[in-house]
Backbone as a printed PyTorch tensor [residue, N CA C, xyz], in Angstrom:
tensor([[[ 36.9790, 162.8040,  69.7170],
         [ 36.5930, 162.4080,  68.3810],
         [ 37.2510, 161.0820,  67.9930]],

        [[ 37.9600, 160.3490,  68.8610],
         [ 38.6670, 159.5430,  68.5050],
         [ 38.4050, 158.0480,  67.6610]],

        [[ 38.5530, 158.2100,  66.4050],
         [ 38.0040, 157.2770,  65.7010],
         [ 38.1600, 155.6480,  65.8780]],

        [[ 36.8900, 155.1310,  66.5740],
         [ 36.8730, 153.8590,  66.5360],
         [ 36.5560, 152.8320,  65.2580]],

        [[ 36.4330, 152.7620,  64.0670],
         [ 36.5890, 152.2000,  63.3070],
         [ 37.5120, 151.6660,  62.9420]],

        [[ 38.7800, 151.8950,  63.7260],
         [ 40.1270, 151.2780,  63.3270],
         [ 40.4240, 150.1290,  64.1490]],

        [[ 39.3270, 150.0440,  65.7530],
         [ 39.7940, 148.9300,  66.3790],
         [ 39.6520, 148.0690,  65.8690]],

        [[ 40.1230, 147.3620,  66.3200],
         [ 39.6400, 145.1650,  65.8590],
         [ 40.1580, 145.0370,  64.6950]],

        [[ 41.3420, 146.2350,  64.2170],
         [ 40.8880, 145.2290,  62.3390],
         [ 42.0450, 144.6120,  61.9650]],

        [[ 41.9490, 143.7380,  61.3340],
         [ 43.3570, 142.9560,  60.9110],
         [ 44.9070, 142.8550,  60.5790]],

        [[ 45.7790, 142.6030,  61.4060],
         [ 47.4860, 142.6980,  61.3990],
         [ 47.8080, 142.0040,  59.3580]],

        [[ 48.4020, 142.4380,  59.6180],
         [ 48.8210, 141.8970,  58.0110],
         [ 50.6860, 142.2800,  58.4210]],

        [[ 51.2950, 141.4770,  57.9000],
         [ 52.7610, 141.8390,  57.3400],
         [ 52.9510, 142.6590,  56.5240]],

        [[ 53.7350, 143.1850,  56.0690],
         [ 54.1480, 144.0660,  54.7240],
         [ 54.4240, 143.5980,  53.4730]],

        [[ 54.5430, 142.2040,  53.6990],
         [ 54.7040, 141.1540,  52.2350],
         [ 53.2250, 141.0430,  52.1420]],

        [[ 52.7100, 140.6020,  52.7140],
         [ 50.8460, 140.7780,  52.7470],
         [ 50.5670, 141.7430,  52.0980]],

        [[ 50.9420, 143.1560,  52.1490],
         [ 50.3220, 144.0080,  52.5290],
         [ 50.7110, 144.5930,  50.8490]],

        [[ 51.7000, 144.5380,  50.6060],
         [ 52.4520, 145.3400,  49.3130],
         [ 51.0580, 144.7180,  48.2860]],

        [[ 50.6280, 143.5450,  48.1060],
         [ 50.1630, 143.2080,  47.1860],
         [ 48.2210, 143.5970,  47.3020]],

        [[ 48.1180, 144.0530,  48.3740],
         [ 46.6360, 144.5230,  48.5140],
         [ 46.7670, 146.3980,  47.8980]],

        [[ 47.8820, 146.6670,  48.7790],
         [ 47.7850, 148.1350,  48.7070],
         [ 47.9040, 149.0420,  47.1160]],

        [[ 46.7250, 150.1070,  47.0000],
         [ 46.7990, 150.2770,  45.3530],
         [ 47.0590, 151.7290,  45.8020]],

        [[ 47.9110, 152.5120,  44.7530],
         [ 47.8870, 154.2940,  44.6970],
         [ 46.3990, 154.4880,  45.2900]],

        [[ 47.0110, 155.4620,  46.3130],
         [ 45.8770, 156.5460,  46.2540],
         [ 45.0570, 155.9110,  47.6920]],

        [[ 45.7460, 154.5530,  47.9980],
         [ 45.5980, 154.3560,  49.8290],
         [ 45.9070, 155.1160,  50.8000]],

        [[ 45.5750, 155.6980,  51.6410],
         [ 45.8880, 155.9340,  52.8870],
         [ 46.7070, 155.5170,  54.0030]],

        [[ 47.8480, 155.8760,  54.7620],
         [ 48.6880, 155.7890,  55.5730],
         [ 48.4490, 156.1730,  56.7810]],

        [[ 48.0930, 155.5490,  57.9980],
         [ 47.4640, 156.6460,  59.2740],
         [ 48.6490, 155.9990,  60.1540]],

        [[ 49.4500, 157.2990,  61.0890],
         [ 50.5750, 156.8570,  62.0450],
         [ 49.6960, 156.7890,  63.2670]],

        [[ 49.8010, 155.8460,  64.1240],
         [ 49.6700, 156.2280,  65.6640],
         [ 51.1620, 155.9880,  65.9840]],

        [[ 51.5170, 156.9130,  66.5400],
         [ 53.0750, 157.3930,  66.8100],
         [ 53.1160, 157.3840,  68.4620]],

        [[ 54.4170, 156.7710,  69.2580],
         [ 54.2270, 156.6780,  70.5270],
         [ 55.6880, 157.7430,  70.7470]],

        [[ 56.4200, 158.8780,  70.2080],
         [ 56.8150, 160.3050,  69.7280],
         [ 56.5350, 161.2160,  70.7360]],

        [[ 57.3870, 162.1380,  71.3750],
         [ 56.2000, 162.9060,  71.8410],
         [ 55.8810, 164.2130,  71.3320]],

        [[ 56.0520, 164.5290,  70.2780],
         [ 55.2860, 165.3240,  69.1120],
         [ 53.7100, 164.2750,  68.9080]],

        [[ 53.8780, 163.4110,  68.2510],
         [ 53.3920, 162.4000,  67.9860],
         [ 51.6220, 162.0920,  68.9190]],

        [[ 52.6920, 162.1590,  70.4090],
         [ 51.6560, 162.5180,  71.6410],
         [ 50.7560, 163.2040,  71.8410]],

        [[ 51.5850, 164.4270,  71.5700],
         [ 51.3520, 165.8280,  71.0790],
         [ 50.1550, 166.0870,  70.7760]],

        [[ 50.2660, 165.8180,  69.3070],
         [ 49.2830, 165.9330,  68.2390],
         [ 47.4570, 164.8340,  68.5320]],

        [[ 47.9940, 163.8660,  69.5020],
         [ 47.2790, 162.9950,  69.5390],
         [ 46.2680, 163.3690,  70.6440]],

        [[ 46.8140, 164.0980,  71.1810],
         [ 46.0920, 164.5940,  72.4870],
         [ 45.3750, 165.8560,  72.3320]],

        [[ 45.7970, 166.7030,  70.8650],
         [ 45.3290, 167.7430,  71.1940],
         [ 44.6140, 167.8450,  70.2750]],

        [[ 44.0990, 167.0130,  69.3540],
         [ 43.3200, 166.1480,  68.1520],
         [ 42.2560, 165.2500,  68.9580]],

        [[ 42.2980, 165.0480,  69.8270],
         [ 41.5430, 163.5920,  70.4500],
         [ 41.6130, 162.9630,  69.8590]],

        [[ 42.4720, 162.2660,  69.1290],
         [ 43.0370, 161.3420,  68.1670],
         [ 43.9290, 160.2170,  68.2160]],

        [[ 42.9940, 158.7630,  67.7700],
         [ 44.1010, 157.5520,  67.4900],
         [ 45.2820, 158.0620,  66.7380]],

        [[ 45.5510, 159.1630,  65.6880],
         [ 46.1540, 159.0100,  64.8850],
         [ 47.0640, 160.3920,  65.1440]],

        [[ 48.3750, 160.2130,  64.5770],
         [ 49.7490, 161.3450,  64.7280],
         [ 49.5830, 161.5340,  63.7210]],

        [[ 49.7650, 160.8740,  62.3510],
         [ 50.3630, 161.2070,  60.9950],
         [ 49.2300, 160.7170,  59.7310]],

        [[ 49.5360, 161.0730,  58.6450],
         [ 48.7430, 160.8550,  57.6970],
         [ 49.1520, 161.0320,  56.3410]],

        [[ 49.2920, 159.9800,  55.4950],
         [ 50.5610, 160.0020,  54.2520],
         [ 49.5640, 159.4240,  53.0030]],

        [[ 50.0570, 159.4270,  52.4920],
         [ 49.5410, 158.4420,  50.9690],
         [ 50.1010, 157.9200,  50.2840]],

        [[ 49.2920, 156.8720,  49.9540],
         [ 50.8160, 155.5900,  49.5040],
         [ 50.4720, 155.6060,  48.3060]],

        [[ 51.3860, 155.4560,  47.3120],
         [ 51.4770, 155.0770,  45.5930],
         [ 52.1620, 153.3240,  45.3890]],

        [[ 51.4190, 152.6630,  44.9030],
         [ 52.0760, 151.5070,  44.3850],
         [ 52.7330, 152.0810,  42.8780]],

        [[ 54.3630, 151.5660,  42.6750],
         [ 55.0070, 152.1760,  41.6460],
         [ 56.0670, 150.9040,  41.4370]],

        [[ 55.9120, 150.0470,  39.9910],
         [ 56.9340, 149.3290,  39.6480],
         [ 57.2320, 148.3830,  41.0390]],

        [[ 55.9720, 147.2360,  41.6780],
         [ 56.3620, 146.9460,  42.7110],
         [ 56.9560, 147.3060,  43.7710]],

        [[ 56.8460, 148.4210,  44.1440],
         [ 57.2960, 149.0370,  45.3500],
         [ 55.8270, 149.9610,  45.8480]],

        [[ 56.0260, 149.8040,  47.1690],
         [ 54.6300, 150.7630,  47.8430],
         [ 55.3660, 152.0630,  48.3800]],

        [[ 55.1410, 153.1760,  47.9600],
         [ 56.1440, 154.2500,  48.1710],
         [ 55.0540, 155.5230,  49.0570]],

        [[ 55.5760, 156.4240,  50.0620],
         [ 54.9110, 157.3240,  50.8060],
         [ 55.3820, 158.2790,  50.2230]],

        [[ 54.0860, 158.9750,  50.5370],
         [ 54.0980, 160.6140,  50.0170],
         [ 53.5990, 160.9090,  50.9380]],

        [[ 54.4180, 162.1760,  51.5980],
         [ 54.3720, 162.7270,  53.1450],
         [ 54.6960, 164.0870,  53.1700]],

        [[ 54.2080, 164.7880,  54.2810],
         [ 55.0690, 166.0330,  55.0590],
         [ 55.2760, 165.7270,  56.6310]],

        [[ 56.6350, 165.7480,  56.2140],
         [ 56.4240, 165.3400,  57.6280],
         [ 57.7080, 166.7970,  58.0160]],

        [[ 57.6460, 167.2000,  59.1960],
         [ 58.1550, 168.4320,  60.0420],
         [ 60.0980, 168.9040,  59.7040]],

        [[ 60.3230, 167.8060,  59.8040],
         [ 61.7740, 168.0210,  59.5190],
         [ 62.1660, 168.0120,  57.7450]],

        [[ 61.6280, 167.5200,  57.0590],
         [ 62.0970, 167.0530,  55.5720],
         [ 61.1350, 168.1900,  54.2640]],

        [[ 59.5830, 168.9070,  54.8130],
         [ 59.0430, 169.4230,  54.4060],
         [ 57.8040, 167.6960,  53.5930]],

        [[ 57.8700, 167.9440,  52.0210],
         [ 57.0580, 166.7710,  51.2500],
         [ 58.0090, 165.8740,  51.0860]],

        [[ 57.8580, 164.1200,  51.1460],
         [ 59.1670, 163.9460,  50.8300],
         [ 58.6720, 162.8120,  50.2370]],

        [[ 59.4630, 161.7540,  49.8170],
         [ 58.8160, 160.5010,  49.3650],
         [ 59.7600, 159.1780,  49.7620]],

        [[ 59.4270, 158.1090,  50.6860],
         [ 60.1140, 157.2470,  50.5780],
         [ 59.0840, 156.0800,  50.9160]],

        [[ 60.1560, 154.6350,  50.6320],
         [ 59.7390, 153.5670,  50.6460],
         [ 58.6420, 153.3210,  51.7990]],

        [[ 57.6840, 152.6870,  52.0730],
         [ 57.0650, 151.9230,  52.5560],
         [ 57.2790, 151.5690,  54.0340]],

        [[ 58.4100, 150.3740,  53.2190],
         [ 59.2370, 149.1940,  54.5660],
         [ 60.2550, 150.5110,  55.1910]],

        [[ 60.8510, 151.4710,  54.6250],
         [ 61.3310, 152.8520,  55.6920],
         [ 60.2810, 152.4380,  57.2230]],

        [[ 59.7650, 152.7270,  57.0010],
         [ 58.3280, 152.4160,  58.2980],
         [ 58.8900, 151.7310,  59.1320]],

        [[ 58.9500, 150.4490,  58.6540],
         [ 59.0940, 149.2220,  58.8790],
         [ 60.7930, 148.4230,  59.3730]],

        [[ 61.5590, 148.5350,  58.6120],
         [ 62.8620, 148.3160,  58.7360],
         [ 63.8280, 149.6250,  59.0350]],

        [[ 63.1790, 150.3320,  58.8550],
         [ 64.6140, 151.7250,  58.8790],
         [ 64.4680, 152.9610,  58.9230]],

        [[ 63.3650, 153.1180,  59.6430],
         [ 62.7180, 154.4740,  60.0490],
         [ 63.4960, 155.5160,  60.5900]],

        [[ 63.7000, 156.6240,  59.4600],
         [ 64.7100, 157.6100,  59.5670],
         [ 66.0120, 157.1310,  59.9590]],

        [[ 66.2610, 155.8300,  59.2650],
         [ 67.8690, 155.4010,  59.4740],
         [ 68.1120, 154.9140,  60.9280]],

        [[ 67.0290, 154.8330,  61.1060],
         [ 67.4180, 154.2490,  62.4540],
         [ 67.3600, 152.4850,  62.7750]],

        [[ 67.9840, 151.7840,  61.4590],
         [ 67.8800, 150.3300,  61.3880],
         [ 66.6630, 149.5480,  62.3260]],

        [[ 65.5150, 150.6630,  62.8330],
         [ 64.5820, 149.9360,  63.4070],
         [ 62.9440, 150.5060,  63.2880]],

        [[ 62.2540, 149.7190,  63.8170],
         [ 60.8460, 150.1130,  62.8420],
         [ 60.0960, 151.3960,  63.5820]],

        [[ 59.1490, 152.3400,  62.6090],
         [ 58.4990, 153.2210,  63.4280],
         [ 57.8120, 153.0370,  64.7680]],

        [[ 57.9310, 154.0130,  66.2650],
         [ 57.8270, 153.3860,  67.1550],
         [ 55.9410, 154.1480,  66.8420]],

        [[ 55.3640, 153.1380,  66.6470],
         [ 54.1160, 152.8730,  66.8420],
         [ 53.2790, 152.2080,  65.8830]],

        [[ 52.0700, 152.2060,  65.5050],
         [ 50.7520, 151.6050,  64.5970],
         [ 50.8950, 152.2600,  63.4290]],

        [[ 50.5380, 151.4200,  62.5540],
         [ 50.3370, 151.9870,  61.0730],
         [ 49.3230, 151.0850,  60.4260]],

        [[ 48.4040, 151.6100,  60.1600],
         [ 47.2570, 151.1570,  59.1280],
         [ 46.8550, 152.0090,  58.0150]],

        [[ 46.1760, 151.1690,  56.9180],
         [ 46.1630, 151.4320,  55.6920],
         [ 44.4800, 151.3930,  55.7000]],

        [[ 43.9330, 152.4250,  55.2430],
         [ 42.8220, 152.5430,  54.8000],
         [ 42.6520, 152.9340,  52.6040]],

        [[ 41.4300, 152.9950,  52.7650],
         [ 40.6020, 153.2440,  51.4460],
         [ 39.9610, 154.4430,  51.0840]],

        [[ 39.7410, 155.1810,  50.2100],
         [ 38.9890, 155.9500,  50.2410],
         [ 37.8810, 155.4270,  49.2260]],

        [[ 36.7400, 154.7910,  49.6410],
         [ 35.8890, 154.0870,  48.2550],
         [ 34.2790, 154.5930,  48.7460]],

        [[ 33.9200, 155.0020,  47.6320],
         [ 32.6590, 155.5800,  47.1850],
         [ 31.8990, 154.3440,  46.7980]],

        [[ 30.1810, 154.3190,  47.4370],
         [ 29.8430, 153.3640,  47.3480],
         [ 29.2360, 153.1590,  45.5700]],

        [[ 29.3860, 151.9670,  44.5610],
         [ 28.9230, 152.0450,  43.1740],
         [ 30.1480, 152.9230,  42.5940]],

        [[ 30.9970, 153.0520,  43.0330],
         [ 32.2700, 153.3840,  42.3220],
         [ 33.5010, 152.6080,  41.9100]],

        [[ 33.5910, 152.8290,  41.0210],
         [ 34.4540, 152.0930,  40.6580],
         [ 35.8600, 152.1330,  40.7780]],

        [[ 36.2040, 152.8380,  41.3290],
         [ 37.4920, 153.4040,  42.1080],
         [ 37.9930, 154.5860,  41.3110]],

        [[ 39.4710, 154.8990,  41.6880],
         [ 39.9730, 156.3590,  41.0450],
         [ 40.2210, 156.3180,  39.7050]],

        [[ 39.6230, 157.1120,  39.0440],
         [ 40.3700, 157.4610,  37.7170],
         [ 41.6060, 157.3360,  37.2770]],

        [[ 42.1720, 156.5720,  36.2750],
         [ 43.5860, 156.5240,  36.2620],
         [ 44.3970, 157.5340,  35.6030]],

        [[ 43.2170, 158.2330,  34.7230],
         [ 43.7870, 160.0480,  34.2130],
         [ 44.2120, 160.9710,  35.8120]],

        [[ 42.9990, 160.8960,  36.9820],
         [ 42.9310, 161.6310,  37.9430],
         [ 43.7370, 161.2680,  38.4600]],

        [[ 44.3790, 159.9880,  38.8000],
         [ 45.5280, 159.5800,  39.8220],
         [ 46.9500, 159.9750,  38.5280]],

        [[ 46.7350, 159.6190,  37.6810],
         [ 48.2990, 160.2290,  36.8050],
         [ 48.4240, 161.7900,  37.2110]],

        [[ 47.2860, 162.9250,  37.1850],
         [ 47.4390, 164.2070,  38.0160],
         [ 47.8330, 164.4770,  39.4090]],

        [[ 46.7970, 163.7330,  40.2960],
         [ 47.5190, 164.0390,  41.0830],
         [ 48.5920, 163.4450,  41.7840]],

        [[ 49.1730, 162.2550,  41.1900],
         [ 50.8340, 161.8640,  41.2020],
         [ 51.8510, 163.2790,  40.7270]],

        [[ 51.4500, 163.4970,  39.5090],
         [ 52.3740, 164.5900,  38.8440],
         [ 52.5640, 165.8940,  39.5660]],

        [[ 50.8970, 166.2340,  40.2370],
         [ 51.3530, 167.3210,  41.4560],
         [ 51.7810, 167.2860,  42.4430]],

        [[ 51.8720, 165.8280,  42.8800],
         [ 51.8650, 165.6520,  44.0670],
         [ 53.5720, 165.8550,  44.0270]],

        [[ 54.1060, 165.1500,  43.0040],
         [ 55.5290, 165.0810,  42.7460],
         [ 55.8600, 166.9440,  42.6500]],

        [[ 55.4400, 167.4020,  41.8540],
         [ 55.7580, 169.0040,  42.0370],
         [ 55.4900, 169.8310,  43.1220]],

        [[ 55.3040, 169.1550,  44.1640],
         [ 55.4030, 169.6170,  45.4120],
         [ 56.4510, 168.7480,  46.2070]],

        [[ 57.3740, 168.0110,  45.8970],
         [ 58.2180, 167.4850,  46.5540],
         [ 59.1260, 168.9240,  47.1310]],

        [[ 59.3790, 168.5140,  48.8810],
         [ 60.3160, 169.8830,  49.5740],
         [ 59.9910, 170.9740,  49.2910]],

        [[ 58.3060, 171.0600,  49.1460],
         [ 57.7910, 172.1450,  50.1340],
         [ 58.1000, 171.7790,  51.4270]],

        [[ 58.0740, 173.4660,  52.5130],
         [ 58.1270, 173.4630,  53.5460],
         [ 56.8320, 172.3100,  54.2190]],

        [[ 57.0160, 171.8420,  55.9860],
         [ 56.2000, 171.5340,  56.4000],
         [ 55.4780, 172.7640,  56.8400]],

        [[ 54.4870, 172.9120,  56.8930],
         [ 53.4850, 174.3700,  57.7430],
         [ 53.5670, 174.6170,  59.1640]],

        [[ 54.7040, 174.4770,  59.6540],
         [ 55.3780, 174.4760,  61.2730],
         [ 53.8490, 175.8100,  62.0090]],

        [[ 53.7420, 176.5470,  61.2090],
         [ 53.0350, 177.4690,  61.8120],
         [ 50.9460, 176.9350,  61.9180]],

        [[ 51.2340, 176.4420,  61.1120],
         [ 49.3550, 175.8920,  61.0060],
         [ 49.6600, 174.8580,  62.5780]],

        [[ 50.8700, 174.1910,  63.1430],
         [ 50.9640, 173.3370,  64.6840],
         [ 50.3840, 174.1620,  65.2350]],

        [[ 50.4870, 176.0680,  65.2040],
         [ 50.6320, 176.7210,  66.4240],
         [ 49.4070, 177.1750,  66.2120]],

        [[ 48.6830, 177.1670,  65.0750],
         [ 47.2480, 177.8240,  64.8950],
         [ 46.2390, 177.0710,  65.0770]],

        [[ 47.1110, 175.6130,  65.3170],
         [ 45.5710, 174.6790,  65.7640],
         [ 45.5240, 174.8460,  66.8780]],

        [[ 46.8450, 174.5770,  67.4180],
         [ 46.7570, 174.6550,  69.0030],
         [ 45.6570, 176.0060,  69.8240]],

        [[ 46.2510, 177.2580,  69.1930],
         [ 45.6610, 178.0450,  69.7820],
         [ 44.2180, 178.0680,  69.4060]],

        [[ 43.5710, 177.2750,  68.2300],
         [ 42.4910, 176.8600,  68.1270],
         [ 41.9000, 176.5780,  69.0200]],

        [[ 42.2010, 174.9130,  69.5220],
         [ 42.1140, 173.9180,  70.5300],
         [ 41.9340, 174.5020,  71.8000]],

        [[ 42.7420, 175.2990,  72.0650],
         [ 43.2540, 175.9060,  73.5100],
         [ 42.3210, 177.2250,  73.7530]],

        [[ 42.7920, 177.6990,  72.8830],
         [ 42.0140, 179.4210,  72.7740],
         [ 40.8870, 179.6120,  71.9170]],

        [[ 40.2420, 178.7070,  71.2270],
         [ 39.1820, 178.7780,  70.1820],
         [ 38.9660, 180.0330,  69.4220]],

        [[ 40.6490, 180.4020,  69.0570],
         [ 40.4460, 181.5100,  68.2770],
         [ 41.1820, 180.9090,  66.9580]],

        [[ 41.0420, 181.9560,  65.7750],
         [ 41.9160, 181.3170,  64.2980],
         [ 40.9550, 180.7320,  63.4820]],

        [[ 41.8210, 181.0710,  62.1850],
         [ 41.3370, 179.7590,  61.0920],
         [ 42.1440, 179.5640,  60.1630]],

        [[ 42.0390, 178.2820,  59.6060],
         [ 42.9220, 178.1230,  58.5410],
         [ 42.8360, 179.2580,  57.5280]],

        [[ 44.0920, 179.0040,  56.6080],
         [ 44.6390, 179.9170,  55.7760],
         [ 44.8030, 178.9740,  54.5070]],

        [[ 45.3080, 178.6790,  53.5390],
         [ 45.7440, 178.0390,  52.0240],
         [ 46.8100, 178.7760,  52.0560]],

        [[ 48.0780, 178.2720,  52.3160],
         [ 49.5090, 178.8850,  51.5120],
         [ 49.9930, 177.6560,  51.2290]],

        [[ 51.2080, 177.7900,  50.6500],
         [ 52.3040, 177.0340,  50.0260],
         [ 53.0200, 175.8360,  50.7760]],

        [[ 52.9280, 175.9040,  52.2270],
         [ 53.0110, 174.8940,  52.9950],
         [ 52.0500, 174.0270,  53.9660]],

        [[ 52.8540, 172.9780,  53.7770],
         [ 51.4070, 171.4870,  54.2630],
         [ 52.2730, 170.8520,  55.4210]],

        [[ 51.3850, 170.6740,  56.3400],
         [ 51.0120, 169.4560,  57.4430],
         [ 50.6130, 168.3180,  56.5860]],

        [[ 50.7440, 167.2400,  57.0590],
         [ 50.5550, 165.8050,  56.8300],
         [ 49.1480, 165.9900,  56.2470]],

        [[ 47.7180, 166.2920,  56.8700],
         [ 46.9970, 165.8450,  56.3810],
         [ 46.4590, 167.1410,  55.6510]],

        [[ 46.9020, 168.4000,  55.6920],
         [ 46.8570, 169.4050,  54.3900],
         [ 47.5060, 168.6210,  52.9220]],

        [[ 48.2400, 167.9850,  52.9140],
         [ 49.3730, 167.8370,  52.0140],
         [ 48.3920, 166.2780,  51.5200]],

        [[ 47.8630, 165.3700,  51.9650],
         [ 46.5600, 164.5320,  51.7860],
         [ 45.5290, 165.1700,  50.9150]],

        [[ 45.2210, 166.0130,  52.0210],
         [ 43.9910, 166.7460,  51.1030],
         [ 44.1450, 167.2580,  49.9250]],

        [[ 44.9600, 167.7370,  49.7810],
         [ 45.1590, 168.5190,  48.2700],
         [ 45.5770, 167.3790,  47.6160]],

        [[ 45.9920, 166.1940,  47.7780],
         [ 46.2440, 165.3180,  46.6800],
         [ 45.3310, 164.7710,  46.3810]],

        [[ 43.8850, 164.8470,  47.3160],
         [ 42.7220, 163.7270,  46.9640],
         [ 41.5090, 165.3020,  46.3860]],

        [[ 42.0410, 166.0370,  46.4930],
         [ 41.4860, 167.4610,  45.8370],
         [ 41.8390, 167.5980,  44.1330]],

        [[ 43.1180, 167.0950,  43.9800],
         [ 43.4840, 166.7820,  42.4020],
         [ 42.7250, 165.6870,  41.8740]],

        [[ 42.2330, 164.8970,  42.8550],
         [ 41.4040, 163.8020,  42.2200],
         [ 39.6030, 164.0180,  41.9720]],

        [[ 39.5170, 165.4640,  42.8760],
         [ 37.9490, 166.0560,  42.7190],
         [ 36.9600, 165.4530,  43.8710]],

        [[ 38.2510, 164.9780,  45.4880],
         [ 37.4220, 164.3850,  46.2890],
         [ 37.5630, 165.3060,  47.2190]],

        [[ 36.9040, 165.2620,  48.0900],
         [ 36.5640, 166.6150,  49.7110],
         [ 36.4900, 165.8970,  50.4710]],

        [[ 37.2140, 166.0260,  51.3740],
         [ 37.7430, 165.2770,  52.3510],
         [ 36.8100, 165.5980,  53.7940]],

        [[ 36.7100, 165.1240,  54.2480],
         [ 35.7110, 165.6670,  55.6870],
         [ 36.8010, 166.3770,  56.6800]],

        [[ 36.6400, 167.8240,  57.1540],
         [ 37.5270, 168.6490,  58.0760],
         [ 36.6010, 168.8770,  58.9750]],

        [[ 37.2010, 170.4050,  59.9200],
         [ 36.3450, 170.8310,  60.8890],
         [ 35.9610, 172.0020,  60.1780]],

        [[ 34.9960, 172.4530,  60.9280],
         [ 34.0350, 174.0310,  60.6110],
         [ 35.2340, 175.0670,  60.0260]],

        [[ 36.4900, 175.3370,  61.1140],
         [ 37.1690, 176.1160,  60.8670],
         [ 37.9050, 176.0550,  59.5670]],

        [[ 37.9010, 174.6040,  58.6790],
         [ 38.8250, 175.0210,  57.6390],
         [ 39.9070, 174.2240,  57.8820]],

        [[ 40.1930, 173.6510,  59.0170],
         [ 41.6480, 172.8480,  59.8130],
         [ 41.0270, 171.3620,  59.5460]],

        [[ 42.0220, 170.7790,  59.1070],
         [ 42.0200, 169.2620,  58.6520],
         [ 43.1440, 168.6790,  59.3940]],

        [[ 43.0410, 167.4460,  60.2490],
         [ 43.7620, 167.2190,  60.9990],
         [ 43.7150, 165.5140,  60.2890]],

        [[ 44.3290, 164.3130,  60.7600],
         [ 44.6120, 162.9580,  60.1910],
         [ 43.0450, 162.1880,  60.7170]],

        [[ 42.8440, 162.7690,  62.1330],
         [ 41.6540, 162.1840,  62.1760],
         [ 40.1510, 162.2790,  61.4860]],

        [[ 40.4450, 163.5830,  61.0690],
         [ 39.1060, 164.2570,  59.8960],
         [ 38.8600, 163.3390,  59.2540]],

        [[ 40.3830, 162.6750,  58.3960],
         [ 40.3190, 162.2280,  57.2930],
         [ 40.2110, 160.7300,  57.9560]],

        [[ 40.1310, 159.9220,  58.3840],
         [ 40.0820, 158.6390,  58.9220],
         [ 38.7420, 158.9660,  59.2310]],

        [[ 37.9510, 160.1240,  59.7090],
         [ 36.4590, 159.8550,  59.8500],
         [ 35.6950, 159.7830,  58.6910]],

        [[ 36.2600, 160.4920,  57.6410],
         [ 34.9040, 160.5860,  56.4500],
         [ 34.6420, 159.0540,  56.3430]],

        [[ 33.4170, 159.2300,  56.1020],
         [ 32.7290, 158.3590,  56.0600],
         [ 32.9400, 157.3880,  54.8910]],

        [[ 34.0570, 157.7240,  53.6670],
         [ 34.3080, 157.1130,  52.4170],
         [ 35.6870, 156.5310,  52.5500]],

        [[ 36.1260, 156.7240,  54.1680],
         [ 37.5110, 156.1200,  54.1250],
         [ 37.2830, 154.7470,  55.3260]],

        [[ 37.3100, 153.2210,  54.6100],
         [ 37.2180, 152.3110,  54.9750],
         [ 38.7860, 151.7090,  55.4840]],

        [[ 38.8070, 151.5020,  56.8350],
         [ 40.2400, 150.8650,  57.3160],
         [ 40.3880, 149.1220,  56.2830]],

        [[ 41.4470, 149.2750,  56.3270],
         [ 41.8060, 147.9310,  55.6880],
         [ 42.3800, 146.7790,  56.7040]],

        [[ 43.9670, 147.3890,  56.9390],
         [ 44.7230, 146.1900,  57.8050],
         [ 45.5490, 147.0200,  58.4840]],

        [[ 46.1290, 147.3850,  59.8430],
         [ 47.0980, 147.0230,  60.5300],
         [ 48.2090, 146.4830,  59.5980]],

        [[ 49.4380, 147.2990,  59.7390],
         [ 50.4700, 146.8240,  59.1540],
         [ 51.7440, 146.2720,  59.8310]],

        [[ 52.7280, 144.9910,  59.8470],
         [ 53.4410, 144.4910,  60.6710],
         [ 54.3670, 144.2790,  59.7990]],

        [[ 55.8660, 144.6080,  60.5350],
         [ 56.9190, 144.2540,  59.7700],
         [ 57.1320, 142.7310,  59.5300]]])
């Protein structure tokens, strides 16, 4: 399934980039990890991760689940300069997509003040360690289906924020939403390649 709409498209810096990017953009990791791998292989997928960015008081800030931290929120350039403290940049690709409806005028700024506010009241939920093992055996064993509880994967934890906004995200049959689902709908336009 591996989404080609992301080849060819334009490097931008992060000084570039802060001033294009609006709430409610899209974050897609290709992660060279081997979780990261992982996920990429067993997805048929360009993509590991899947976040959403808020522009706030000049700063471009992520809203994530990511495995170790549960929901969490940090800077941007984290990515970029200091990825998990490690004074050096995430080891792989990061591009920024759109989610834009054609004759729309973009998101509601009542709908994005909601789902900021929920999104924030879900800060450190768990990550859904167990939905890893139910895709897999998906993938592998074509048995299972998703469930709705209290904990999110990267692109569960997406969906429900663009669900506060009254948008449906494109998944699979089963109910399982993976980063590449969401990089396929057809309403999510890649923007730029991001470079420290």
């Amino acid at each position: 399934m591996e989404n080609s709409k992301f080849s060819g498209i334009n490097e931008m810096s992060y000084v570039q980039a802060k001033n294009i990017i609006k709430t409610g953009d899209i974050l897609f990791c290709s992660g060279r990890y081997l979780v990261s791998e992982m996920i990429k292989k067993l997805s048929n997928s360009l993509f590991s991760h899947v976040a959403l960015l808020i522009y706030w008081n000049e700063h471009v800030l992520v809203l994530e689940s990511v495995e170790d931290d549960g929901i969490r929120v940090v800077p941007l350039s984290h990515y970029l300069y200091n990825y998990e403290n490690s004074k050096g940049k995430y080891n792989g690709e990061l591009y920024v997509a759109r989610h834009e409806v054609v004759g729309s005028p973009g998101f509601n700024k009542e709908k994005i003040k909601t789902m900021c506010g929920n999104a924030i009241d879900l800060l450190n939920r768990n990550y859904d360690k167990d939905e890893i093992a139910k895709i897999v055996a998906r993938i592998t064993l074509g048995i299972g289906r998703h469930k709705d509880d209290y904990e999110y994967m990267c692109s569960e934890f997406v969906d429900e924020c663009f669900k506060q906004m009254e948008i449906e995200l494109s998944r699979d049959p089963m109910g399982f939403i993976f980063p590449e689902h969401i990089a396929a709908d057809p309403n999510v336009i890649p923007l730029f390649e991001i470079s420290p």
